[in-house]
C-alpha positions in Angstrom: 0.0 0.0 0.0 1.4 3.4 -1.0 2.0 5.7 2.3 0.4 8.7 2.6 3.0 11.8 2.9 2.3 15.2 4.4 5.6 16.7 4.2 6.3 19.3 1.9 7.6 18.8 -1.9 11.3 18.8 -2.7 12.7 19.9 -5.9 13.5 15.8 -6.3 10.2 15.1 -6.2 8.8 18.0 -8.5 12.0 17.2 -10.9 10.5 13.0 -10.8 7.4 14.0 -11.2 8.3 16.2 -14.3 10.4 14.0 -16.1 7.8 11.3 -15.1 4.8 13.1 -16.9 6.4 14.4 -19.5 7.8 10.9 -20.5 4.1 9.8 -20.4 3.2 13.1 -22.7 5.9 11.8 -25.2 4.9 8.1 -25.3 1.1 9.1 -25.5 0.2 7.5 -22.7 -2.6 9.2 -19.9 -1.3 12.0 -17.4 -3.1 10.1 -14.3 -1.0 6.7 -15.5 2.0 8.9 -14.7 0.7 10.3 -11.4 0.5 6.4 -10.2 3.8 6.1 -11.2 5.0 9.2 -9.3 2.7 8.0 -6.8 4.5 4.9 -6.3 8.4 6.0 -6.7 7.8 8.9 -4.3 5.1 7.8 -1.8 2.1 9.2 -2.5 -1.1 9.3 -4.1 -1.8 10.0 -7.5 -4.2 12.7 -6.2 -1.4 14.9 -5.0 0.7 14.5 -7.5 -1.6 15.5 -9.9 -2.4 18.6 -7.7 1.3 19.4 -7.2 1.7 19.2 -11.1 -1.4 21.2 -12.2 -1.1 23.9 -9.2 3.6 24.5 -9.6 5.5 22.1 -11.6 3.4 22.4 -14.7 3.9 25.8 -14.8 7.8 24.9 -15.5 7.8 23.2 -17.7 5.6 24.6 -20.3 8.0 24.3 -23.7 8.8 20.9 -22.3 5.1 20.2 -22.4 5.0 21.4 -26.0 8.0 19.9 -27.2 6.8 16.2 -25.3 3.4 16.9 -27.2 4.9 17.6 -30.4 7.1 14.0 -30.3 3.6 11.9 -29.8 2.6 13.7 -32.7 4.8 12.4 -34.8 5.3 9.0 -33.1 1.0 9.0 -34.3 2.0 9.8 -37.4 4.4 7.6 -38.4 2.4 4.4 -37.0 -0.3 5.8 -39.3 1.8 6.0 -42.3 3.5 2.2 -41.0 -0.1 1.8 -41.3 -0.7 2.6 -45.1 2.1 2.0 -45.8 1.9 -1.9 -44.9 -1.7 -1.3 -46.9 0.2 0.0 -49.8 2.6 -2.5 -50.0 0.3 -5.3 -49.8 -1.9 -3.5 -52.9 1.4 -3.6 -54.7 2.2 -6.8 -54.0 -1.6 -7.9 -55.3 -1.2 -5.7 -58.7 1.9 -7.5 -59.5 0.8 -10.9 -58.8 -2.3 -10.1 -60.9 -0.2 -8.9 -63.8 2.6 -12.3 -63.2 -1.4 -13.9 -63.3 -2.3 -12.5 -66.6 1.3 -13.4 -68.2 1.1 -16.7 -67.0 0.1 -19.7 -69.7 -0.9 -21.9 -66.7 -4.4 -21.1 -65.7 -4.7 -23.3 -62.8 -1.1 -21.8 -61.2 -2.9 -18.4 -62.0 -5.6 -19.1 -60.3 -3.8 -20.1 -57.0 -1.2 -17.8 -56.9 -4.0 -14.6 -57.5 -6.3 -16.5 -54.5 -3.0 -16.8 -52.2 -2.2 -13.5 -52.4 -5.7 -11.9 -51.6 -6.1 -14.1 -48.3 -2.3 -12.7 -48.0 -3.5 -9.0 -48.2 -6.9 -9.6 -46.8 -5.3 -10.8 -43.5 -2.5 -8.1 -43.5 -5.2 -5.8 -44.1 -7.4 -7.2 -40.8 -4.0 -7.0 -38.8 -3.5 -3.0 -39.6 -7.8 -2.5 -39.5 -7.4 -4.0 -36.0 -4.4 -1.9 -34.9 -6.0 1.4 -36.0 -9.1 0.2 -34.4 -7.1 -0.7 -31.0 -5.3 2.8 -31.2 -8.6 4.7 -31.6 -10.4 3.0 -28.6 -6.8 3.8 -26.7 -7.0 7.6 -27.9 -10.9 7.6 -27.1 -10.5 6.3 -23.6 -7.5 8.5 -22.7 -10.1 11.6 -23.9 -12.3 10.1 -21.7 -9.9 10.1 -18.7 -8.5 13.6 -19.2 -12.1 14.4 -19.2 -12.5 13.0 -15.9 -9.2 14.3 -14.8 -10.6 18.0 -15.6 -13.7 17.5 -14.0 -12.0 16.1 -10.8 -9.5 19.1 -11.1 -12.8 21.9 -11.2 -14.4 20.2 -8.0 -11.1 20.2 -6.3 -10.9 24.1 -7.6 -14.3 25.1 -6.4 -13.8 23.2 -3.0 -10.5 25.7 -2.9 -12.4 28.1 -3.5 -15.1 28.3 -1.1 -12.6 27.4 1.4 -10.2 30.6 0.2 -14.1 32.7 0.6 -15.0 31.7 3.9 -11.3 32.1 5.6 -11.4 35.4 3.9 -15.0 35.9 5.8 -13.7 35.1 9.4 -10.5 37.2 8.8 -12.7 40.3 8.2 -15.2 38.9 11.5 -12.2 38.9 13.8 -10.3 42.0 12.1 -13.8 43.9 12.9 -13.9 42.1 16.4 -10.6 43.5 16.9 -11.1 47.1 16.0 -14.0 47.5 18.2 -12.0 46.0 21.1 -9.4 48.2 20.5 -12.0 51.3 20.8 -14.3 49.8 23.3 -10.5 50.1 25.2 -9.6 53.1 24.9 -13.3 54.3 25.8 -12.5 52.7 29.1 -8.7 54.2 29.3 -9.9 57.6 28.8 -13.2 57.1 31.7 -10.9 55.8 33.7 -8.5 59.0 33.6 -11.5 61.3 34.0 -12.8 59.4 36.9 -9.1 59.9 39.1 -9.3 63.8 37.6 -12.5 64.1 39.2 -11.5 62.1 42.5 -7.9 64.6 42.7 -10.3 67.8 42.3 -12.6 67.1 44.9 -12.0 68.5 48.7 -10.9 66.5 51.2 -11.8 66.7 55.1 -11.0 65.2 58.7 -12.2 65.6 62.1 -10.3 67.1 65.0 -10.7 66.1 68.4 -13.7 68.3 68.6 -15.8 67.0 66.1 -15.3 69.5 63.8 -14.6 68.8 60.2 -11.4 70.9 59.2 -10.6 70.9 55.2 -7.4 69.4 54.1 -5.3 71.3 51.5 
């Protein structure tokens, strides 16, 4: 089971998770298939890796992204022109053993060598249908999981979000909370200086032995 980490990212990890992803990019694979990898080498989840690389390391490595993107491009291509190619081939291989079939004075050795050589191209032809057909259910489902991935990536956003709105809402509560301390404060500071004025100003007096109450200066 892959551990759980809650320490912070080093520059090791955000370099392993680059070269990770962008190897993925390349090879045309699906950007959460890397984040498991990362997941696993590093320690932890595919989650967090994927919000470390959308949220920082992305950011990076933009021209890497580009240039990754631009490779499985041309790694698509050229298994599509292997493709028709290999289709090509076999059409060519089929025109000449239809022209060796129409030079040929044997009519039976005509006939099998032209049958021969359409099961030939018709089972080449299966094998390449059936390898475009597997790389467009491939290309389909990683649409389908970058989709997912950006609607995973919107909730995680908007949770942010309302989390970023409502710590910004108690910070304005207890900055207002504060300031009316503060005044409520020095309300009481400046009664309380009024109140020993007062006491200081007023007359003081004692009583001699007589009973008699004699002002004190």
């Amino acid at each position: 089971m892959t551990a759980i980490r809650q320490d912070a990212w080093s520059d090791e990890d955000d370099l392993i998770l680059a070269e990770v992803t962008l190897r993925h990019i390349r090879e045309g694979s699906t950007q959460l298939t890397a984040f498991e990898e990362v997941g696993e080498k590093i320690g932890r989840t595919a989650a967090a890796c994927g919000f470390r690389w959308n949220s920082f390391v992305r950011k990076k490595y933009e021209a890497a992204i580009q240039i990754a993107k631009s490779q499985r491009q041309k790694r698509n291509q050229q298994k599509k022109h292997s493709a028709f190619a290999a289709v090509s081939n076999n059409t060519a291989v089929l025109d000449h053993t239809h022209v060796e079939h129409v030079k040929s004075n044997d009519t039976f050795a005509e006939e099998s060598i032209s049958i021969d050589a359409v099961i030939r191209f018709l089972r080449q032809w299966k094998g390449t249908y059936q390898e475009m057909s597997r790389h467009i259910r491939h290309l389909e489902k990683e649409l389908t999981e970058k989709q997912d991935e950006l609607d995973r990536l919107r909730g995680e956003n908007d949770v942010l979000n309302k989390q970023v709105n409502e710590v910004e809402t108690d910070y304005r509560v207890v900055n207002d909370d504060y300031k009316a301390l503060i005044q409520i404060m020095d309300r009481a500071r400046k009664l309380a200086f009024l109140v020993e004025e007062e006491d200081e100003n007023k007359p003081r007096f004692k009583m001699d032995a007589n009973g008699n109450l004699e002002r004190i200066e």
